[in-house]
C-alpha positions as CSV (number, residue, x, y, z in Angstrom):
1,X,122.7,135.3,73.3
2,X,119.4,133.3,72.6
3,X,118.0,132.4,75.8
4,X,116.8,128.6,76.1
5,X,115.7,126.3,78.3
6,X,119.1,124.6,79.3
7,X,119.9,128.4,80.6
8,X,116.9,129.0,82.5
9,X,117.1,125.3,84.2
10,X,120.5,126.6,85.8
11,X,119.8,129.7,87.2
12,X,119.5,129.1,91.0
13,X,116.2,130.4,92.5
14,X,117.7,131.9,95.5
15,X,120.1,135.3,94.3
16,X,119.5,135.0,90.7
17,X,115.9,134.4,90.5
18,X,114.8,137.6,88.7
19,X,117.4,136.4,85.7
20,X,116.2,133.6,85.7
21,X,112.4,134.4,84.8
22,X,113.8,137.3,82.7
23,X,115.2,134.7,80.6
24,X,111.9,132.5,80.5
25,X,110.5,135.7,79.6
26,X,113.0,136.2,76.5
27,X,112.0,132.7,75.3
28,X,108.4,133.4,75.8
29,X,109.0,136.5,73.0
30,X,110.4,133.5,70.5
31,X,108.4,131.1,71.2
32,X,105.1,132.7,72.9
33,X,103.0,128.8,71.9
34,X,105.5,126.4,73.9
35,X,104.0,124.8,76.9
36,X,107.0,123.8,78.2
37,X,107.8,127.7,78.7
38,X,104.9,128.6,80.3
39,X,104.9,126.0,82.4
40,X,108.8,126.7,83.2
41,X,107.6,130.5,84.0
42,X,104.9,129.1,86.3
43,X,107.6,127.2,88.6
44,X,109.8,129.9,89.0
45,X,107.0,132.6,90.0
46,X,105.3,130.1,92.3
47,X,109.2,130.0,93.8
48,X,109.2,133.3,93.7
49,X,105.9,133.8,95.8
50,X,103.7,134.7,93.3
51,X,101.4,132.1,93.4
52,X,98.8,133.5,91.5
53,X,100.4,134.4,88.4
54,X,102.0,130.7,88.8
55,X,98.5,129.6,88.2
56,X,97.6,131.8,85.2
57,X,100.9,130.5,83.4
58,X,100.5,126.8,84.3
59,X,97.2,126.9,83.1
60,X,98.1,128.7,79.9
61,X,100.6,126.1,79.6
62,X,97.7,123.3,79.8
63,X,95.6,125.6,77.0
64,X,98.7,124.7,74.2
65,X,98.9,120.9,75.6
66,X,96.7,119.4,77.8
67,X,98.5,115.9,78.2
68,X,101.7,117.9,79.5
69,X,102.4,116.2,82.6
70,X,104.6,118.8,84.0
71,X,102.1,121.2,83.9
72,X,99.7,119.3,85.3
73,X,101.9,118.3,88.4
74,X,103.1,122.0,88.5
75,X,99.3,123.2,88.5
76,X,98.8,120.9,91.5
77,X,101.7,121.7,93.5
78,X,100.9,125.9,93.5
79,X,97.3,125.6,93.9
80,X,98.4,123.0,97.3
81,X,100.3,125.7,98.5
82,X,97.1,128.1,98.3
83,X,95.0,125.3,100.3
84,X,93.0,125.2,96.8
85,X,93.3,121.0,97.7
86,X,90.1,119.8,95.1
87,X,91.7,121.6,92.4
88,X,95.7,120.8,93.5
89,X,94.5,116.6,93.9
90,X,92.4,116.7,90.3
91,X,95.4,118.0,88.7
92,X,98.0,115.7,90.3
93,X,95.4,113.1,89.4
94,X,95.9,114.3,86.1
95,X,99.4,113.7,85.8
96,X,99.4,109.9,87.5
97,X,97.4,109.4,84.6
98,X,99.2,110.6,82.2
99,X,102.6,109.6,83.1
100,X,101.2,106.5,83.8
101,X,101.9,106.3,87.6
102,X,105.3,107.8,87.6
103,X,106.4,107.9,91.1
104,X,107.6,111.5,91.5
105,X,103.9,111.9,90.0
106,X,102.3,110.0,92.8
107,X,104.5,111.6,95.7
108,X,103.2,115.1,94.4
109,X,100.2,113.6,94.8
110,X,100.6,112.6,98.2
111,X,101.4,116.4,99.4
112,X,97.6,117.0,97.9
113,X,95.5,114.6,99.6
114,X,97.3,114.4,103.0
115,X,97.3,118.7,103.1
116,X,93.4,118.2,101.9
117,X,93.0,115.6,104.5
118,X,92.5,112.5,101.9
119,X,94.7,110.5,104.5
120,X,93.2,107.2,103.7
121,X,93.9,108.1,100.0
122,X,97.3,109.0,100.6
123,X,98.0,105.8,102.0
124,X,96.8,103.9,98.9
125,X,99.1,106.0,96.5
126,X,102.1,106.1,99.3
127,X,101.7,102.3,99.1
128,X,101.3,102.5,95.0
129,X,104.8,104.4,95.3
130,X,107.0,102.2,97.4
131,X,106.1,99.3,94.6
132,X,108.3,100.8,92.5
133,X,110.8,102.3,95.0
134,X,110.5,100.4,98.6
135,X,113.4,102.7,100.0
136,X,112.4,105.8,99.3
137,X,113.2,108.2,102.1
138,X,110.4,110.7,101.1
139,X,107.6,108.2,100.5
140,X,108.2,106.2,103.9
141,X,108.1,109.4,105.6
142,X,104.7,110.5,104.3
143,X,103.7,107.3,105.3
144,X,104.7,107.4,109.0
145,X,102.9,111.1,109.2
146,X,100.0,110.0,107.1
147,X,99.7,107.1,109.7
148,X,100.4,109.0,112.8
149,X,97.3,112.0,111.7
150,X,95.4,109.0,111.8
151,X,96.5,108.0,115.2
152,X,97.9,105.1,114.0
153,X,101.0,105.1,116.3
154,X,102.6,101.9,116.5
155,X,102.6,101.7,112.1
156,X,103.8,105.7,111.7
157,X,106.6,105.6,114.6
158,X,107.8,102.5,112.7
159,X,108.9,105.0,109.9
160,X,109.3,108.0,111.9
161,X,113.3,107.3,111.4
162,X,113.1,108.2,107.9
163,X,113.6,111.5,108.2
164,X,117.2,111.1,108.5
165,X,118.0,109.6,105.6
166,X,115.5,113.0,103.9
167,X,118.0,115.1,101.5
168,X,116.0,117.9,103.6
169,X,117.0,116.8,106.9
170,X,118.7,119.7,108.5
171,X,119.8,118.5,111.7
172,X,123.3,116.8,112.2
173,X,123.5,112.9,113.3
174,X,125.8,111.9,115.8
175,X,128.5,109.2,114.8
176,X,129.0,105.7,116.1
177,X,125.7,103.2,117.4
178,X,122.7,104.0,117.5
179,X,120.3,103.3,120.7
180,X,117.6,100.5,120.0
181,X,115.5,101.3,123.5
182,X,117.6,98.4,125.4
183,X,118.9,98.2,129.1
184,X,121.8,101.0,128.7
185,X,123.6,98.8,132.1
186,X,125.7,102.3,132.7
187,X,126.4,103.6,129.5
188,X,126.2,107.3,128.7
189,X,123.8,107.9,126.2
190,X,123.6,111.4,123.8
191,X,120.3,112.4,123.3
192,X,120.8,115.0,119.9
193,X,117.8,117.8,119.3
194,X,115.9,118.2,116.2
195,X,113.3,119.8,114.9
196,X,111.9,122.7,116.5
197,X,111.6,124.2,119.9
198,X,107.7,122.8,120.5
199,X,109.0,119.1,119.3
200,X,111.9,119.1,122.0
201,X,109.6,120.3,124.7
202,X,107.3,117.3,123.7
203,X,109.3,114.7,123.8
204,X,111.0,115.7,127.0
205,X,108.6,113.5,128.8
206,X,110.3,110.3,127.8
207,X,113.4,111.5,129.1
208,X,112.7,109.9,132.8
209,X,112.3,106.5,131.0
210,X,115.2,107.1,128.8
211,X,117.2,107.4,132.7
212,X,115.3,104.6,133.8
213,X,117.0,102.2,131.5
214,X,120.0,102.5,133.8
215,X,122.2,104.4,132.1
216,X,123.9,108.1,132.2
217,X,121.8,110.7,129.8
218,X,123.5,113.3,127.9
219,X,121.3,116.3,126.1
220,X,122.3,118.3,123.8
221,X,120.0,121.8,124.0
222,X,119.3,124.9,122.5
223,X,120.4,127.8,124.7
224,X,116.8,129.3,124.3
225,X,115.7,126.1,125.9
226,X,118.6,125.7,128.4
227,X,117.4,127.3,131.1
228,X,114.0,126.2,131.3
229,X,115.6,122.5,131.0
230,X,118.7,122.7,133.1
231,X,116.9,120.7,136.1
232,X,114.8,118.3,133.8
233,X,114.6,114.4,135.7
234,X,116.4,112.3,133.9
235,X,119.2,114.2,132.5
236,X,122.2,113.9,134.1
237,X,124.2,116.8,131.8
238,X,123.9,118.9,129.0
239,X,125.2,120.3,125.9
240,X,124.9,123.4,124.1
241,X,123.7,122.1,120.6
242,X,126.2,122.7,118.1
243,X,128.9,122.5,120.0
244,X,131.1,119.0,120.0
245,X,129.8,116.2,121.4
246,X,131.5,114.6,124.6
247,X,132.0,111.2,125.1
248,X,129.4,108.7,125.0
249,X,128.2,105.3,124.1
250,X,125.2,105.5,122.6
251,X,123.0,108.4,120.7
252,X,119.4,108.9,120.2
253,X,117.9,111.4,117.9
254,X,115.2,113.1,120.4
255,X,112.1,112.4,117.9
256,X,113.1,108.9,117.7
257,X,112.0,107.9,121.5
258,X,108.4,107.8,121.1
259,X,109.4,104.7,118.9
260,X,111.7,102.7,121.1
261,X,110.1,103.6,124.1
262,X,106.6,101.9,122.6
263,X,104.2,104.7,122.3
264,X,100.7,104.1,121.0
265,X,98.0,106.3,121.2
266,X,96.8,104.8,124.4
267,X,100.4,105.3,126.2
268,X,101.4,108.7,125.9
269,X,103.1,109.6,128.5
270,X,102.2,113.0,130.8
271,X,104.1,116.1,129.5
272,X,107.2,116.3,132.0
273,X,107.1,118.8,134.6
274,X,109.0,121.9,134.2
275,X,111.1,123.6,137.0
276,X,111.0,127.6,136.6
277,X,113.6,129.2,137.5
278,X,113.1,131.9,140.6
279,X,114.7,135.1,138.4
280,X,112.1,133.9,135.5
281,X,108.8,134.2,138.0
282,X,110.3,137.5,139.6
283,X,110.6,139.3,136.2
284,X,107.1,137.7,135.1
285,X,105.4,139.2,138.1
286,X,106.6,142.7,137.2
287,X,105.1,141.8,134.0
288,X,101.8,140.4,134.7
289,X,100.2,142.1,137.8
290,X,98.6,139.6,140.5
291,X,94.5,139.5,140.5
292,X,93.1,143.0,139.3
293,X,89.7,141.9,138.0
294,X,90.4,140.6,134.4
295,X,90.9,137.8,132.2
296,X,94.4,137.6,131.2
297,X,95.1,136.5,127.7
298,X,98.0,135.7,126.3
299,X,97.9,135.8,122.3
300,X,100.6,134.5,119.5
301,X,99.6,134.3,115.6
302,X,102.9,133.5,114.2
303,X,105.1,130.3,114.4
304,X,109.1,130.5,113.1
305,X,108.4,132.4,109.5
306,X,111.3,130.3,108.0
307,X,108.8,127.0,109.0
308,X,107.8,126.2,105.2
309,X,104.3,125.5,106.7
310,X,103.6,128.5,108.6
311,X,101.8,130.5,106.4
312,X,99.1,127.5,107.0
313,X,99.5,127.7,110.5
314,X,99.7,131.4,111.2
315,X,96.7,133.9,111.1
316,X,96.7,137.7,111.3
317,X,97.1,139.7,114.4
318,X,94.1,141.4,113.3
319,X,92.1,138.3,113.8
320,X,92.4,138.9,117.4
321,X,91.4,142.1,117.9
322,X,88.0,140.5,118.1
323,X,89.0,138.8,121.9
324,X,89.3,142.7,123.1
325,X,85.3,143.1,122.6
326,X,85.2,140.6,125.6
327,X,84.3,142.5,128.4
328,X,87.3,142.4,131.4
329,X,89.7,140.7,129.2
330,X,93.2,141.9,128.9
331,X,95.2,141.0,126.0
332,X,98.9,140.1,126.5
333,X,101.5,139.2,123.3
334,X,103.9,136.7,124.2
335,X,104.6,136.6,120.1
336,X,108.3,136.3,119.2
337,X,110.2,137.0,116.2
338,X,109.5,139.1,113.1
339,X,105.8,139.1,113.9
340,X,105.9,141.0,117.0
341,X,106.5,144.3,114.6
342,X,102.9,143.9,113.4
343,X,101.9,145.7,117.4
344,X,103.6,148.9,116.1
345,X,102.7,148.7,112.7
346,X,98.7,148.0,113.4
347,X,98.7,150.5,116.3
348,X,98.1,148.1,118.9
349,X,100.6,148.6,121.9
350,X,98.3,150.3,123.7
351,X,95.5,147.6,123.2
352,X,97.8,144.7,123.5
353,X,100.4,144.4,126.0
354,X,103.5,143.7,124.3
355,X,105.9,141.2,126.5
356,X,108.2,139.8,123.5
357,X,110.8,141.7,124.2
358,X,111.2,141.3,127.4
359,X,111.8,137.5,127.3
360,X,115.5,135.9,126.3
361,X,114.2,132.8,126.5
362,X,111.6,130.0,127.2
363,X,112.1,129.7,131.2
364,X,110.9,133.6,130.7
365,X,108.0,132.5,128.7
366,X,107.2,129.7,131.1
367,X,107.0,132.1,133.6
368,X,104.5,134.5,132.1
369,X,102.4,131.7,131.1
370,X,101.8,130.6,134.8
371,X,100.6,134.1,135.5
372,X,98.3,134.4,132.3
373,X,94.3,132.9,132.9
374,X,94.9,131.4,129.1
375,X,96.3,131.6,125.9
376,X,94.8,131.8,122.5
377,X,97.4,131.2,119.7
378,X,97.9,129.6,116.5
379,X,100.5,126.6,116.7
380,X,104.2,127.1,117.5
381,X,106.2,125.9,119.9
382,X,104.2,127.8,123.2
383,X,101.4,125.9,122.7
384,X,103.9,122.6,123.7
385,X,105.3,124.9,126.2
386,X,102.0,125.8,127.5
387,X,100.6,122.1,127.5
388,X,103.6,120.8,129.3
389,X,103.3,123.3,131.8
390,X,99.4,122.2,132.2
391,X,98.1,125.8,131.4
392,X,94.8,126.7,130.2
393,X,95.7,127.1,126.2
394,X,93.7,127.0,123.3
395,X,95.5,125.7,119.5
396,X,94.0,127.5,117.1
397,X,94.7,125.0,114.0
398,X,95.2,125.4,110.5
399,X,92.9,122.8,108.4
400,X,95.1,119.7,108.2
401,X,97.6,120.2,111.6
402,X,100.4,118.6,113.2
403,X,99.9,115.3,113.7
404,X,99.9,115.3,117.3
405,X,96.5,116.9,116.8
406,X,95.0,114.2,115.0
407,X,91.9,114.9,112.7
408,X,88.9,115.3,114.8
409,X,87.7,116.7,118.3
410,X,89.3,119.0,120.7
411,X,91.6,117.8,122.6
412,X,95.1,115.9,122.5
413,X,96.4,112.8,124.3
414,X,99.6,115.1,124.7
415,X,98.7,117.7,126.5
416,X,95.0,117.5,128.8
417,X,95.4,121.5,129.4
418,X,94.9,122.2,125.7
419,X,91.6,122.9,123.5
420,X,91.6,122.5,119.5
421,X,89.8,124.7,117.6
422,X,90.1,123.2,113.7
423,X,89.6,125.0,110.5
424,X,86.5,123.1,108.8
425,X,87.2,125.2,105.1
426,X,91.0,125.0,103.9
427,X,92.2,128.4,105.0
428,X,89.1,129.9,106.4
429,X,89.9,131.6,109.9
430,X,86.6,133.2,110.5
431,X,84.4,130.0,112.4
432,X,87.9,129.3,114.3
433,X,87.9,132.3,116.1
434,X,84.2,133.2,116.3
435,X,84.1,130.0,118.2
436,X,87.1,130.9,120.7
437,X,85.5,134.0,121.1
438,X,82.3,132.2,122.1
439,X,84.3,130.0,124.2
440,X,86.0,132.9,125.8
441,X,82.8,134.8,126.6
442,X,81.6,131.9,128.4
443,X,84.7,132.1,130.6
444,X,84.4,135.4,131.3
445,X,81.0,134.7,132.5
446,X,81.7,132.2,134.6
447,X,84.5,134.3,136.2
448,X,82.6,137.0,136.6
């Protein structure tokens, strides 16, 4: 049967991918000058992880028509997700014009200039956007994070909410009324988890102000997070997440209290302190001996690999080989996950003492942390962990971070413990971690 666009539109990404291109690929063989093909093709290789060859097809896609707007858009959105951010914003560019401001055109546009930094210029098309469509989930939540990298709190949190209302939102919302950051006058209030791991940790701290509007606070938790959290001030029980809710009164999405509890960048409050539990530091001390001499570093280079951003975020293990030329430094994984095969694979057990599989969850990690002299990781959810515990870490960060971060300098109202080391070059690695290993020799020597 003749292959043809309607057929190739259908078939799914996920499971049926390879038929899918195989048919793009038939219609390329009838009709080898149609730019709507290539740029078709291009879509579902950059789905398919092959970003490069994405490229080569969008552009040959551009070479038959350059005023196709899909190519132009789909150009932009493959060379964002290879940090190429000039190129990905001049195409996107390309296609405002040509669609004449279309508002799907502008949103991809968006994604460009807020990954390349352009947050000033995001704004001004996020704004251009909600013209057209004021209630748009996706636009108002670019805005809050465009607003909140620029630190600009109290106009980002405003929007923070629209994340539920995002088609993407993953998490599940409690029924019945929501809490508005009133007096709660006795009523039990459910406080549901979102995001990841590092975000719960984070917000944790309002949850002695959540208790101090007089009412009883419910939590639901992740049982990797349970124990660590069990004894937290201000929660009077928990819940395993998942799980059906009990009664209450009230809910609260987690990420929704720095809004109704007023933060600006001025008024973050401390990270909340952490009780470890006794069986945590008693496994961690057979772990991590007690003073023998060296610098004990703890490393991670891998967030959550189903995170859509963490290729950004991530780096290679191999990156930090480089730390081991420190003289008395000892090198300690605390990674988690998938990545932690990369010790076997590289040949680094023996270099690289490997304590992922020996924690079942975060009070185990807490634990090891207190006994480490600092960490050096790329973001996940230990660097939160690390910061609330007020450890020595330092956040390796890709070029455009986690808004938490902000854009310049290095260091974060969230956590005082933690030192940012930014990407200046989309991508690059290398004058990231020369300068933590600069930074580390200097602690060396001053321990020494």
């Amino acid at each position: 049967m003749k292959a043809n666009m309607t057929e190739a539109a259908h078939a799914r990404p996920q499971g049926t991918q390879g038929l899918s291109i195989d048919l793009v690929e038939q219609m390329l063989a009838q009709q080898p000058n149609d730019p709507n093909v290539w740029s078709a093709l291009g879509a579902l290789l950059r789905q398919a992880g092959k970003p490069e060859a994405a490229i080569a097809c969008q552009r040959r896609a551009l070479q038959y028509n350059d005023r196709h707007v899909g190519a132009w858009t789909n150009l932009g959105n493959v060379l964002c997700d290879v940090e190429r951010y000039d190129e990905a914003i001049a195409a996107q560019e390309h296609a405002v014009a040509l669609s004449a401001g279309d508002p799907n055109m502008l949103s991809n546009l968006v994604v460009a200039l807020r990954h390349g930094g352009r947050f000033e210029r995001a704004l001004d098309a996020i704004d251009t956007a909600l013209r057209a469509r004021p209630d748009s989930p996706s636009l108002l939540w670019d805005r809050a994070l465009t607003l909140l990298q620029l630190g600009r709190y109290t106009e980002g949190l405003r929007h923070y909410d629209a994340r539920l209302s995002l088609p993407t939102y993953q998490c599940r919302i409690a029924p019945g009324p929501m809490w508005d950051g009133g007096p709660l006058d006795g009523k039990t209030i459910l406080l549901t988890t979102e995001q990841g791991f590092g975000d719960v940790l984070m917000v944790a701290r309002y949850l002695p102000m959540v208790k101090a509007r007089g009412g009883r606070v419910l939590m639901e938790c992740h049982p990797e997070l349970m124990r660590l959290l069990s004894r937290l001030e201000g929660v009077d029980g928990f819940m395993r997440a998942g799980t059906a809710y009990p009664a209450y009164d009230v809910h609260c999405p987690l990420m929704s209290l720095p809004h109704l509890l007023g933060t600006t960048s001025e008024t973050v409050p401390p990270p909340v302190r952490l009780t470890i539990p006794d069986d945590a530091r008693a496994k961690a001390a057979r772990l991590v001996p007690g003073r023998d001499g060296t610098v004990k570093v703890g490393i991670i280079w891998s967030g959550r690999i189903t995170f859509k951003d963490n290729a950004r975020r991530a780096a290679a293990l191999t990156r930090f080989l480089r730390f081991l030329e420190v003289p008395n430094v000892r090198l300690y994984s605390i990674q988690k996950g998938p990545p932690e095969a990369e010790l076997a694979t590289l040949g680094t057990s023996t270099l690289i003492a490997p304590l992922g599989p020996e924690f079942n969850d975060f009070a185990d990690t807490a634990a090891v942390l207190e006994r480490l002299d600092l960490v050096i990781m790329t973001d996940s959810s230990v660097a939160h962990l690390a910061g609330s515990l007020g450890r020595p870490v330092w956040n390796l960060l890709q070029y455009t971070p986690y808004w938490v971060y902000g854009t310049t300098g290095d260091t974060t109202p969230w956590y005082p413990s933690m030192r940012l080391f930014r990407q200046t070059i989309p991508g690059d690695w290398d004058g990231v971690f020369s300068a933590a290993e600069q930074a580390l020799r200097q602690v060396v020597a001053l321990k020494g």
